[in-house]
PQR file with spaces between the fields and no chain letter, atoms N, CA, C, O and H, PARSE charges and radii, in Angstrom:
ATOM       1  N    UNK     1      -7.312   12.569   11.058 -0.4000 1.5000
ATOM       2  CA   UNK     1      -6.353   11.737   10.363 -0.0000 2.0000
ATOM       3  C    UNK     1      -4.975   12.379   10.458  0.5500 1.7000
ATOM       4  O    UNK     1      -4.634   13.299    9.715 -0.5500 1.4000
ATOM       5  N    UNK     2      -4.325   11.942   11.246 -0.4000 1.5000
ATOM       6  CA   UNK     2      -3.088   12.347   11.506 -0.0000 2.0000
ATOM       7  C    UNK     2      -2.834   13.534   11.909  0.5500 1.7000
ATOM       8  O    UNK     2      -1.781   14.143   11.717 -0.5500 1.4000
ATOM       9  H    UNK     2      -4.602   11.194   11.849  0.4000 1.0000
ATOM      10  N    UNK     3      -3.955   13.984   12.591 -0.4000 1.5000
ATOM      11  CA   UNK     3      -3.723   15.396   12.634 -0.0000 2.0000
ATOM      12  C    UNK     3      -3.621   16.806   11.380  0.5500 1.7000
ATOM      13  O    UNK     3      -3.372   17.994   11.584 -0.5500 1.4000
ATOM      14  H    UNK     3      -4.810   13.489   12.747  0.4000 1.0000
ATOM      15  N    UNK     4      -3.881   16.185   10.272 -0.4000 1.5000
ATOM      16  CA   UNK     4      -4.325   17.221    9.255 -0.0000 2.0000
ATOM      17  C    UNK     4      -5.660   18.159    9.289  0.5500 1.7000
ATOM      18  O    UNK     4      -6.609   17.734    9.948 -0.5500 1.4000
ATOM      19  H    UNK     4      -4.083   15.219   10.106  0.4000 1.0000
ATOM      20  N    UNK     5      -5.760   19.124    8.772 -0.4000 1.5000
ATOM      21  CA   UNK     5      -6.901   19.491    9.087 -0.0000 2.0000
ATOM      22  C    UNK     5      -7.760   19.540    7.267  0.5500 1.7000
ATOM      23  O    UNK     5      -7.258   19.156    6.210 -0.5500 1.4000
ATOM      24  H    UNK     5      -4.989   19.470    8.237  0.4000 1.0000
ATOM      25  N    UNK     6      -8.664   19.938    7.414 -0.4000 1.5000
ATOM      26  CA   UNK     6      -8.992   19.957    5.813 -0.0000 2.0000
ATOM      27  C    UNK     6      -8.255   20.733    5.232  0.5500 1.7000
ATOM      28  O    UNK     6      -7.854   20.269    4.164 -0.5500 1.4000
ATOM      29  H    UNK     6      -9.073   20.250    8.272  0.4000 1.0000
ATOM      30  N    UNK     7      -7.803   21.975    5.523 -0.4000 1.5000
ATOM      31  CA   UNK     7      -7.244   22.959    4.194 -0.0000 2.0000
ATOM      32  C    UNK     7      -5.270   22.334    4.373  0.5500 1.7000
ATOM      33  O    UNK     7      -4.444   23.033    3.786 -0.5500 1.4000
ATOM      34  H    UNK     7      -8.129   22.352    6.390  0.4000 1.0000
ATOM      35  N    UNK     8      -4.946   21.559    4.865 -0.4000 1.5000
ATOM      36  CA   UNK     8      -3.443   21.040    4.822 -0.0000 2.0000
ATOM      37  C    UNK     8      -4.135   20.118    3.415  0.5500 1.7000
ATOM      38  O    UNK     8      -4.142   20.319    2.200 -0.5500 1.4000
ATOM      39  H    UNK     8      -5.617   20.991    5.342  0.4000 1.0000
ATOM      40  N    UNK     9      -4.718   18.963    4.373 -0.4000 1.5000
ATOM      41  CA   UNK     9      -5.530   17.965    3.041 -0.0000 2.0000
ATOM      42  C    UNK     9      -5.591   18.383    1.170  0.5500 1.7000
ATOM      43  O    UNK     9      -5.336   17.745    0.148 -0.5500 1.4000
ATOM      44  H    UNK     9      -4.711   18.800    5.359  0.4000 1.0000
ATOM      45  N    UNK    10      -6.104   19.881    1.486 -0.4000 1.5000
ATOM      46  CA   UNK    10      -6.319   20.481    0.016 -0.0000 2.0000
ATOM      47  C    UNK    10      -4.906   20.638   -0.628  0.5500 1.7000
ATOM      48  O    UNK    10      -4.532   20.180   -1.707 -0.5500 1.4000
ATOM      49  H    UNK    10      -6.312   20.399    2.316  0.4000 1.0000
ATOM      50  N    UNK    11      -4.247   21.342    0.216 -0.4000 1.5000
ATOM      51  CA   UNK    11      -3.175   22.053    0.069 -0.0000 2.0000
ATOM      52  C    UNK    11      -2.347   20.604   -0.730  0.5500 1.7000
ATOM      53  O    UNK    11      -1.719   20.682   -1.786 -0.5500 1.4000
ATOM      54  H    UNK    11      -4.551   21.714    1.092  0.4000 1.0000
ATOM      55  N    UNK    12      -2.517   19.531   -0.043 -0.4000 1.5000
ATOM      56  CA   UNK    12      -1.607   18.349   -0.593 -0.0000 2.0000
ATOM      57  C    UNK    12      -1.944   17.643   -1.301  0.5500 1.7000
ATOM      58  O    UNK    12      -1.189   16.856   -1.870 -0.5500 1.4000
ATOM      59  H    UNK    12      -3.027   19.468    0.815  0.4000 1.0000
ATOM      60  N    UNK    13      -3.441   17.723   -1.520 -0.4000 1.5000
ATOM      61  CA   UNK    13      -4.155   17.221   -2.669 -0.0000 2.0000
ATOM      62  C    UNK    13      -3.744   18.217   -3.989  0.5500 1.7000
ATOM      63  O    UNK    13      -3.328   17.674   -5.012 -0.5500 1.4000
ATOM      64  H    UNK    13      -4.055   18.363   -1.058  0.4000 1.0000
ATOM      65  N    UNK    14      -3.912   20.066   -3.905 -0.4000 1.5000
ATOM      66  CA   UNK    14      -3.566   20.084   -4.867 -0.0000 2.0000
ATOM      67  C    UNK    14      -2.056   20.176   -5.299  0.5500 1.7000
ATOM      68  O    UNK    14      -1.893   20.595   -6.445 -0.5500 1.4000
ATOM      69  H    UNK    14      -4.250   20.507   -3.074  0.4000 1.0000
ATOM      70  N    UNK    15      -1.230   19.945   -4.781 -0.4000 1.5000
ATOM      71  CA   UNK    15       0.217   19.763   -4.783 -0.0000 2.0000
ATOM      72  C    UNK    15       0.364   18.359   -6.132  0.5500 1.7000
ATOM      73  O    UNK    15       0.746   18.362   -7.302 -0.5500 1.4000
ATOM      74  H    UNK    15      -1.362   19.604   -3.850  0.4000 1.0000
ATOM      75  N    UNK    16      -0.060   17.500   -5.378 -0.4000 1.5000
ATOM      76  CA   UNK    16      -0.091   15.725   -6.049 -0.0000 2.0000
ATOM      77  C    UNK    16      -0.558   16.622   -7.550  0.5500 1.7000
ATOM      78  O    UNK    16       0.138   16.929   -8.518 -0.5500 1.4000
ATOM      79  H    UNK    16      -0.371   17.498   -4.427  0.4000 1.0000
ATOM      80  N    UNK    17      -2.013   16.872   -7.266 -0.4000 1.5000
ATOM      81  CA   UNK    17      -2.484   17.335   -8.933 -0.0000 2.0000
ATOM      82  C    UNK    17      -1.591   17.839   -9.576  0.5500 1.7000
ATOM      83  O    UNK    17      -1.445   17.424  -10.726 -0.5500 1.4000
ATOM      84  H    UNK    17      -2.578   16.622   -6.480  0.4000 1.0000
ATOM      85  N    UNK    18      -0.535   19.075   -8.986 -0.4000 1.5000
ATOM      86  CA   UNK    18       0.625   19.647   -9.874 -0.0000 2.0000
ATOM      87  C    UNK    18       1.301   18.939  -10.337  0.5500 1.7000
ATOM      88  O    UNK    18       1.548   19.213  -11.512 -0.5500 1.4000
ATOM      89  H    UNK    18      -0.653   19.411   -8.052  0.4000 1.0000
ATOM      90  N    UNK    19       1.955   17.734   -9.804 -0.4000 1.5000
ATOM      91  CA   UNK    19       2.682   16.904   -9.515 -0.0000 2.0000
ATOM      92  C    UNK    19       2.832   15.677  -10.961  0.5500 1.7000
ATOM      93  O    UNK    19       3.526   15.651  -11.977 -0.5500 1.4000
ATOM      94  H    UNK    19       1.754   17.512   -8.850  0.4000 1.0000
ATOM      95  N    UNK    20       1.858   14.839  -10.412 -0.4000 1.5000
ATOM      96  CA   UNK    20       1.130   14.253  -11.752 -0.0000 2.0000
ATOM      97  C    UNK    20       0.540   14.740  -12.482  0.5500 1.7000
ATOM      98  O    UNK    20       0.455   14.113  -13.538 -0.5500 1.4000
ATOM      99  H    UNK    20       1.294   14.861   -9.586  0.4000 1.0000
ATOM     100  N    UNK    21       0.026   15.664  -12.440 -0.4000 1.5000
ATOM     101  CA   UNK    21      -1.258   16.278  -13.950 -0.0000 2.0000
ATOM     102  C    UNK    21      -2.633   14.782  -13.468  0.5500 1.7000
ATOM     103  O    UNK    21      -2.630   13.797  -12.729 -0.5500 1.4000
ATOM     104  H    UNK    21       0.095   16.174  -11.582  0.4000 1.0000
ATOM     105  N    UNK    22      -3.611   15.445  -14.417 -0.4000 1.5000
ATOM     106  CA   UNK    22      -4.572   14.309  -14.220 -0.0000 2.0000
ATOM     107  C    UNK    22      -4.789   13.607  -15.054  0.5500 1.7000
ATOM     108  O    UNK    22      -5.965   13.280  -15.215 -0.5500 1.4000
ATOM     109  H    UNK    22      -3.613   16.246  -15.016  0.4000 1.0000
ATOM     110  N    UNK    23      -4.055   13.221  -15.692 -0.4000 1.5000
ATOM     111  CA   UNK    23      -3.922   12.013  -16.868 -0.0000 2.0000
ATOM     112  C    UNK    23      -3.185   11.021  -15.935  0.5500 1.7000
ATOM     113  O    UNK    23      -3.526    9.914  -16.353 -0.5500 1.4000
ATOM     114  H    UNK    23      -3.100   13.486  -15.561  0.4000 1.0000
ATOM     115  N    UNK    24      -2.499   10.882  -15.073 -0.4000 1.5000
ATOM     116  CA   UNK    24      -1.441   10.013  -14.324 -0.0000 2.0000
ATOM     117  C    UNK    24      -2.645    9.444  -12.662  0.5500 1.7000
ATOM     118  O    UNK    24      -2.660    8.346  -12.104 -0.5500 1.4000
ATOM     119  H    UNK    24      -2.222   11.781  -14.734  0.4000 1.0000
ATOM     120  N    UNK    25      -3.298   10.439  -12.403 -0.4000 1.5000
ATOM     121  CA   UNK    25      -4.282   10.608  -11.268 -0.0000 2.0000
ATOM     122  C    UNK    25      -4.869    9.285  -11.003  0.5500 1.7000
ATOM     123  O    UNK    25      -4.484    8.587  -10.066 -0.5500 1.4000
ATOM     124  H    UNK    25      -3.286   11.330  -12.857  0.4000 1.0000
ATOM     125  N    UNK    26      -5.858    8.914  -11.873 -0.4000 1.5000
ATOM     126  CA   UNK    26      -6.597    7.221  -11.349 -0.0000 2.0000
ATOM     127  C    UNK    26      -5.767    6.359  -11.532  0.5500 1.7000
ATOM     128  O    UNK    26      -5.903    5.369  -10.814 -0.5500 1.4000
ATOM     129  H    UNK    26      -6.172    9.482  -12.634  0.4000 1.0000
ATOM     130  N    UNK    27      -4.393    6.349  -12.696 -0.4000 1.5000
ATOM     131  CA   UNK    27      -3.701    5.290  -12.577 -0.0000 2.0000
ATOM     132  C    UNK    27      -3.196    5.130  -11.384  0.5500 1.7000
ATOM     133  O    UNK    27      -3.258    4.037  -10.820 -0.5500 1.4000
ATOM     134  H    UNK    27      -4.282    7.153  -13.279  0.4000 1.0000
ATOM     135  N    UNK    28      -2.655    6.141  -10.861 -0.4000 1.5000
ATOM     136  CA   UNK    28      -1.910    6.151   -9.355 -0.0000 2.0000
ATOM     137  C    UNK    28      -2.797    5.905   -8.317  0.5500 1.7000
ATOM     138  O    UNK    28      -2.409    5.395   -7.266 -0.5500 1.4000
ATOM     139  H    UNK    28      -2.604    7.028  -11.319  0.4000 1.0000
ATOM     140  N    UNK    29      -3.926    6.213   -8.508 -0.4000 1.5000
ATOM     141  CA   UNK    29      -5.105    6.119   -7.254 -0.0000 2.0000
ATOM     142  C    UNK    29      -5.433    4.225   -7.009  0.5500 1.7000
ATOM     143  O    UNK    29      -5.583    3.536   -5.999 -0.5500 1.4000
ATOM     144  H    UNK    29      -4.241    6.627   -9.362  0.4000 1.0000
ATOM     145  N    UNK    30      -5.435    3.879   -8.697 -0.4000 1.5000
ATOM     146  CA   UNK    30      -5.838    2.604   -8.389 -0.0000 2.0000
ATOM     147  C    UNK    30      -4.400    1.909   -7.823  0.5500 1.7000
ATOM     148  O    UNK    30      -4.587    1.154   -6.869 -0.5500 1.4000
ATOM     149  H    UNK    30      -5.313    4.438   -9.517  0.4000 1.0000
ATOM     150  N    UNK    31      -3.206    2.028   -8.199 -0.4000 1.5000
ATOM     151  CA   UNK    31      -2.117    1.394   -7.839 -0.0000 2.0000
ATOM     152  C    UNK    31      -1.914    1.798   -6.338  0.5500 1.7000
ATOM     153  O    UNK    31      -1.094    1.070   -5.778 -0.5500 1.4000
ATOM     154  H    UNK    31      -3.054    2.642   -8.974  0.4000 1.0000
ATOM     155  N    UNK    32      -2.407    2.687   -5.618 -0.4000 1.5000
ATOM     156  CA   UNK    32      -2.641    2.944   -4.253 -0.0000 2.0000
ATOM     157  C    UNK    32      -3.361    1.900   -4.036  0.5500 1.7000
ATOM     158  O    UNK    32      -2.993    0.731   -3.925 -0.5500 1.4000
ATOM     159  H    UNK    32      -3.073    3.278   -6.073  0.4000 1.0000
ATOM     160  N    UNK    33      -4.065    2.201   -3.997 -0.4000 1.5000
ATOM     161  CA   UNK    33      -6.096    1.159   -3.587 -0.0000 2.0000
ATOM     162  C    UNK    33      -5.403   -0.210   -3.770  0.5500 1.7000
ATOM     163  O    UNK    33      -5.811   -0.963   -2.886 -0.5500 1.4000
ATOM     164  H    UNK    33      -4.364    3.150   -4.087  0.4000 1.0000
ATOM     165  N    UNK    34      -4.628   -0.738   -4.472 -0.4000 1.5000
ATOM     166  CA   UNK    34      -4.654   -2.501   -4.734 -0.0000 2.0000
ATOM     167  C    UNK    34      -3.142   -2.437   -3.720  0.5500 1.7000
ATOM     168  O    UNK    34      -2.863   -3.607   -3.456 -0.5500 1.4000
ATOM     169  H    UNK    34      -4.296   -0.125   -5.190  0.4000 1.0000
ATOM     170  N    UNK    35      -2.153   -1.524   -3.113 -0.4000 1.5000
ATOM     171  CA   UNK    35      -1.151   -1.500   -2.137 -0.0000 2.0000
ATOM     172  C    UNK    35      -1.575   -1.728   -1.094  0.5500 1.7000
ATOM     173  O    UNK    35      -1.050   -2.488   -0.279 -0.5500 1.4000
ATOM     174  H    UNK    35      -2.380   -0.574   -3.327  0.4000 1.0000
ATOM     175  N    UNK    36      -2.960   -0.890   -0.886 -0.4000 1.5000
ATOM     176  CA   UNK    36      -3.792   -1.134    0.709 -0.0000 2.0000
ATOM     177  C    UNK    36      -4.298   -2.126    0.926  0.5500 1.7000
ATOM     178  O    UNK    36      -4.288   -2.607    2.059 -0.5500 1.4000
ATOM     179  H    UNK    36      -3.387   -0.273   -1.547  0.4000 1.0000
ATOM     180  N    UNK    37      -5.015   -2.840   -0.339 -0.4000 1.5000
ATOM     181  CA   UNK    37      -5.763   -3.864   -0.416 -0.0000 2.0000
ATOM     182  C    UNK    37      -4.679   -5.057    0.091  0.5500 1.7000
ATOM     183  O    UNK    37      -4.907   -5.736    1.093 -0.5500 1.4000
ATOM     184  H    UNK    37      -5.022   -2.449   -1.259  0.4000 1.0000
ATOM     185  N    UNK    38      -3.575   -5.204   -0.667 -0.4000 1.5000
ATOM     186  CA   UNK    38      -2.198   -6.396   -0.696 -0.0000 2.0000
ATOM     187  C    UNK    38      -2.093   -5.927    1.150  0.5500 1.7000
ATOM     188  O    UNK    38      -2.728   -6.680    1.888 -0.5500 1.4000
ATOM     189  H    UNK    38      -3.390   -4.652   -1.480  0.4000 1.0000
ATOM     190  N    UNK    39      -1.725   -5.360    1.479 -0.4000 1.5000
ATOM     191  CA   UNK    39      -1.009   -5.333    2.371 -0.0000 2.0000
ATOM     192  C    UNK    39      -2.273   -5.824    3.846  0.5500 1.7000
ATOM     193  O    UNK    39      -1.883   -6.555    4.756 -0.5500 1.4000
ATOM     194  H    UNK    39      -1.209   -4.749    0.880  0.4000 1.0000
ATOM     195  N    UNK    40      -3.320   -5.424    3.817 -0.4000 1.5000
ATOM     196  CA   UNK    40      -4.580   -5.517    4.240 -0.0000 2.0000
ATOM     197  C    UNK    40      -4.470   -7.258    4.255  0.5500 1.7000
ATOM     198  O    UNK    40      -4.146   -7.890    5.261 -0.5500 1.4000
ATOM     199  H    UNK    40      -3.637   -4.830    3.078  0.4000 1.0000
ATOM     200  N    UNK    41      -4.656   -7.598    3.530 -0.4000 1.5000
ATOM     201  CA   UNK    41      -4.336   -9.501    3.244 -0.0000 2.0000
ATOM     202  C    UNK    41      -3.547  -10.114    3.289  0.5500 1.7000
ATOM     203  O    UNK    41      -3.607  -11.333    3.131 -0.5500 1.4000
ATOM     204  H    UNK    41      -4.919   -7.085    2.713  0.4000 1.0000
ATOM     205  N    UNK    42      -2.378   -9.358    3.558 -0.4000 1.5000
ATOM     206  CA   UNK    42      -0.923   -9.873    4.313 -0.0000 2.0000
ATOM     207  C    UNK    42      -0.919   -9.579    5.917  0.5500 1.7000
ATOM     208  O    UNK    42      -0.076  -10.103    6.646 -0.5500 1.4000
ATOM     209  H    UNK    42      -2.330   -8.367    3.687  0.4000 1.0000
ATOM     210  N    UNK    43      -1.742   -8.861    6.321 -0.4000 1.5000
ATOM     211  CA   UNK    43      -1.654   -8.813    7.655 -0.0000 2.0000
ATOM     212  C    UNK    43      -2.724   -9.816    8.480  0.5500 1.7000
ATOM     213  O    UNK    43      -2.686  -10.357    9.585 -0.5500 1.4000
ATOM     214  H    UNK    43      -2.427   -8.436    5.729  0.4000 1.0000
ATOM     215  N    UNK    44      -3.479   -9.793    7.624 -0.4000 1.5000
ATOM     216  CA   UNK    44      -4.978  -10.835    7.768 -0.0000 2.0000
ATOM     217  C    UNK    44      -4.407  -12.215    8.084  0.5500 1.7000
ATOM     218  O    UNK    44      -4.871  -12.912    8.986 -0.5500 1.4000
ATOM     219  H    UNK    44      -3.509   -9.353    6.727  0.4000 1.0000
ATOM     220  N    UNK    45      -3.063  -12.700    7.068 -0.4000 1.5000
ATOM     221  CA   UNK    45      -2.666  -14.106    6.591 -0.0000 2.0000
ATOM     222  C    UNK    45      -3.365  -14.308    5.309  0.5500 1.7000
ATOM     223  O    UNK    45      -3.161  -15.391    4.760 -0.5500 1.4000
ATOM     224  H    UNK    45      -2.686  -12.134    6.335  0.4000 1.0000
ATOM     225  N    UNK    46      -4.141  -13.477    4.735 -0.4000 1.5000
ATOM     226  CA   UNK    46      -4.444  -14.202    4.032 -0.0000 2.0000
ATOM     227  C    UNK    46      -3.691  -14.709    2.402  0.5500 1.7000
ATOM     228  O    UNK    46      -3.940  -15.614    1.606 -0.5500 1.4000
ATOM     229  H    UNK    46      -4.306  -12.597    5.180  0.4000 1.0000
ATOM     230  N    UNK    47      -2.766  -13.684    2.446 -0.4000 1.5000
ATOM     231  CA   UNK    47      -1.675  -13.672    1.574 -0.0000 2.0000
ATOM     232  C    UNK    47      -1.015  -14.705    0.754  0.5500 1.7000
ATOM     233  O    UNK    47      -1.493  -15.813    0.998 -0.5500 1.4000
ATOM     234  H    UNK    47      -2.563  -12.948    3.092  0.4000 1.0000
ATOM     235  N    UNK    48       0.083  -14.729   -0.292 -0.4000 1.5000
ATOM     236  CA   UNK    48       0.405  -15.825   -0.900 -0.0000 2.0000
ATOM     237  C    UNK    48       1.285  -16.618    0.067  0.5500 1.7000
ATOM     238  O    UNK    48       2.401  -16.217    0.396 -0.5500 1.4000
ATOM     239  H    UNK    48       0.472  -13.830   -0.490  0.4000 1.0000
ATOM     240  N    UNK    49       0.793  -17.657    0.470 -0.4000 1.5000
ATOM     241  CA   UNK    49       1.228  -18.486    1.488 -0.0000 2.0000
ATOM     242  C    UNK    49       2.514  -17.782    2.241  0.5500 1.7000
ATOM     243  O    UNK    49       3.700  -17.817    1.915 -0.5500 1.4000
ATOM     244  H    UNK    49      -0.114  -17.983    0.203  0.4000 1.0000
ATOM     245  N    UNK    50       1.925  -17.175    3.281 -0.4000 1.5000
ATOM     246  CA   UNK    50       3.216  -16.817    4.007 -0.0000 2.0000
ATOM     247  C    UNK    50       3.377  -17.622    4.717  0.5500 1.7000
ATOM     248  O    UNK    50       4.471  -18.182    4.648 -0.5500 1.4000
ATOM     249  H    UNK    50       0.962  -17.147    3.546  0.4000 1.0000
ATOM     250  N    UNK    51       2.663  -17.967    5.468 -0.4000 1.5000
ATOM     251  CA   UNK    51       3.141  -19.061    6.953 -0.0000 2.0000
ATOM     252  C    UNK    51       3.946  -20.190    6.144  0.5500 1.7000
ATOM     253  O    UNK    51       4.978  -20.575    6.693 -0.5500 1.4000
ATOM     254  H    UNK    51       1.774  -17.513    5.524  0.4000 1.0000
ATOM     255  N    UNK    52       3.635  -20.726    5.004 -0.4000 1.5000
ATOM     256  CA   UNK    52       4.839  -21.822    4.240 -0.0000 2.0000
ATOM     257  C    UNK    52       5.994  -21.763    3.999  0.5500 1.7000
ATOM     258  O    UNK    52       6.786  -22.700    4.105 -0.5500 1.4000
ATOM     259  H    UNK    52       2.796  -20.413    4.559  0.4000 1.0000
ATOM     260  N    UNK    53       6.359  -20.114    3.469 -0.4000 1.5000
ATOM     261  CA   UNK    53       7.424  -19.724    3.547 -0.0000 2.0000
ATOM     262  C    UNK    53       8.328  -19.361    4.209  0.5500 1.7000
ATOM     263  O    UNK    53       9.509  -19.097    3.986 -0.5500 1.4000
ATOM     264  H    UNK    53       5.716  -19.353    3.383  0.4000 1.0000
ATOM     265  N    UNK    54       7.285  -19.361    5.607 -0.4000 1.5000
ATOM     266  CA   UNK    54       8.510  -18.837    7.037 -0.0000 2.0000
ATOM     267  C    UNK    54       8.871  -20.404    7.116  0.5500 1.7000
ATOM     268  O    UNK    54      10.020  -20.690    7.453 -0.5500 1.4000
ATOM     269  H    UNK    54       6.325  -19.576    5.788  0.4000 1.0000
ATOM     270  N    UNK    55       8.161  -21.207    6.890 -0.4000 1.5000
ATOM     271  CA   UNK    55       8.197  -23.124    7.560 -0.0000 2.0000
ATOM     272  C    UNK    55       9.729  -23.355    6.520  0.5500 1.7000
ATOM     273  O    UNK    55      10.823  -23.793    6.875 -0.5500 1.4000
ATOM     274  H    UNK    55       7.228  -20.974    6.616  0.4000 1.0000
ATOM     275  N    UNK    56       9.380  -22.982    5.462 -0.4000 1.5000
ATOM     276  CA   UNK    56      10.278  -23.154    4.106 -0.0000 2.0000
ATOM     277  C    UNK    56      11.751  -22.612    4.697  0.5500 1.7000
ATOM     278  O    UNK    56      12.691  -23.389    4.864 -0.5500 1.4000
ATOM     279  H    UNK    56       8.491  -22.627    5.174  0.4000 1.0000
ATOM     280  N    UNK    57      11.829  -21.241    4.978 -0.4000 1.5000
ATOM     281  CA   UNK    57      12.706  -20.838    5.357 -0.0000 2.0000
ATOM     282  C    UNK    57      13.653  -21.608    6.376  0.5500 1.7000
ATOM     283  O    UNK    57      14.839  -21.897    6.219 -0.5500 1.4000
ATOM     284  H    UNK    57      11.065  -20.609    4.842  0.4000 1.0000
ATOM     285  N    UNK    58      12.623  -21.925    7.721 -0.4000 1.5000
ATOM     286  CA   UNK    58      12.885  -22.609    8.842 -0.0000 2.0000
ATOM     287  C    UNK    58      13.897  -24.251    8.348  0.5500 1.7000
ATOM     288  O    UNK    58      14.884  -24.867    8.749 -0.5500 1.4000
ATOM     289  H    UNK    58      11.660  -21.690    7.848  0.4000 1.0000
ATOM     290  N    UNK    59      13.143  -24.324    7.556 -0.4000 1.5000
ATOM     291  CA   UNK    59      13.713  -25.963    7.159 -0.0000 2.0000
ATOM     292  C    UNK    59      14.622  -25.925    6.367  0.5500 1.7000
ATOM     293  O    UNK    59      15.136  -27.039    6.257 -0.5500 1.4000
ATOM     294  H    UNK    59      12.341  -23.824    7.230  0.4000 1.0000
ATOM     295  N    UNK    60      15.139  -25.076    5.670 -0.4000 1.5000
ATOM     296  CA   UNK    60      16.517  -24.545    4.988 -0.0000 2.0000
ATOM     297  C    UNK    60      17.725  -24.070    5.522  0.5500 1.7000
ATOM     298  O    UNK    60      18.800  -23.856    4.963 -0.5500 1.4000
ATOM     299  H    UNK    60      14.722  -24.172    5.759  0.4000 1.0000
ATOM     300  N    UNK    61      17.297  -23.909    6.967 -0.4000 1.5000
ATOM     301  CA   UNK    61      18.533  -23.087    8.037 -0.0000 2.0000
ATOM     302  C    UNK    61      18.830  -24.443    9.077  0.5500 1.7000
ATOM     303  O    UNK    61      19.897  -24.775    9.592 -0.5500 1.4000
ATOM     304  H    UNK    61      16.423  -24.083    7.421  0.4000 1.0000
ATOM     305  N    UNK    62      17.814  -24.928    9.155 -0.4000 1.5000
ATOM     306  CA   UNK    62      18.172  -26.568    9.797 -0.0000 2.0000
ATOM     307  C    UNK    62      19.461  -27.455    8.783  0.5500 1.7000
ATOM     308  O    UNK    62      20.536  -28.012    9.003 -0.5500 1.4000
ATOM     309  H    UNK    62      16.947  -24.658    8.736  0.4000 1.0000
ATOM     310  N    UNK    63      18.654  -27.195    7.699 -0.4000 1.5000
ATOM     311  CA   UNK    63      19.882  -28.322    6.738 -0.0000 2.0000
ATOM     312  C    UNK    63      21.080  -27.771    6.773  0.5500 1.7000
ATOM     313  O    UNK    63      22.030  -28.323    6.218 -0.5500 1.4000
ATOM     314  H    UNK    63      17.780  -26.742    7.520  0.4000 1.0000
């Protein structure tokens, strides 16, 4: 993964822990996890109507 090896991995894992403390930890983990998820379903299409909004757009630069 990007060329990390495990002990960089640790090293930046425990950095974050300094960072946030672990009271802040799953909140941030889950607000990660649902960024990957959104973005994952925007690339899919499956997203809040994008293709309407490019059409939307399109038909606003005509007028």
């Amino acid at each position: 993964m990007f060329g990390l090896g495990t002990g960089e991995l640790v090293l930046i894992g425990a950095i974050i822990f300094l960072l946030f403390g672990a009271k802040k930890l799953p909140a941030l983990g889950g607000a990660l996890a649902k960024s990957i998820k959104n973005f994952q379903e925007g690339m899919k299409g499956g997203g809040a109507g994008g293709d309407s909004a490019i059409s939307e757009d399109k038909d606003k630069k005509e007028s």
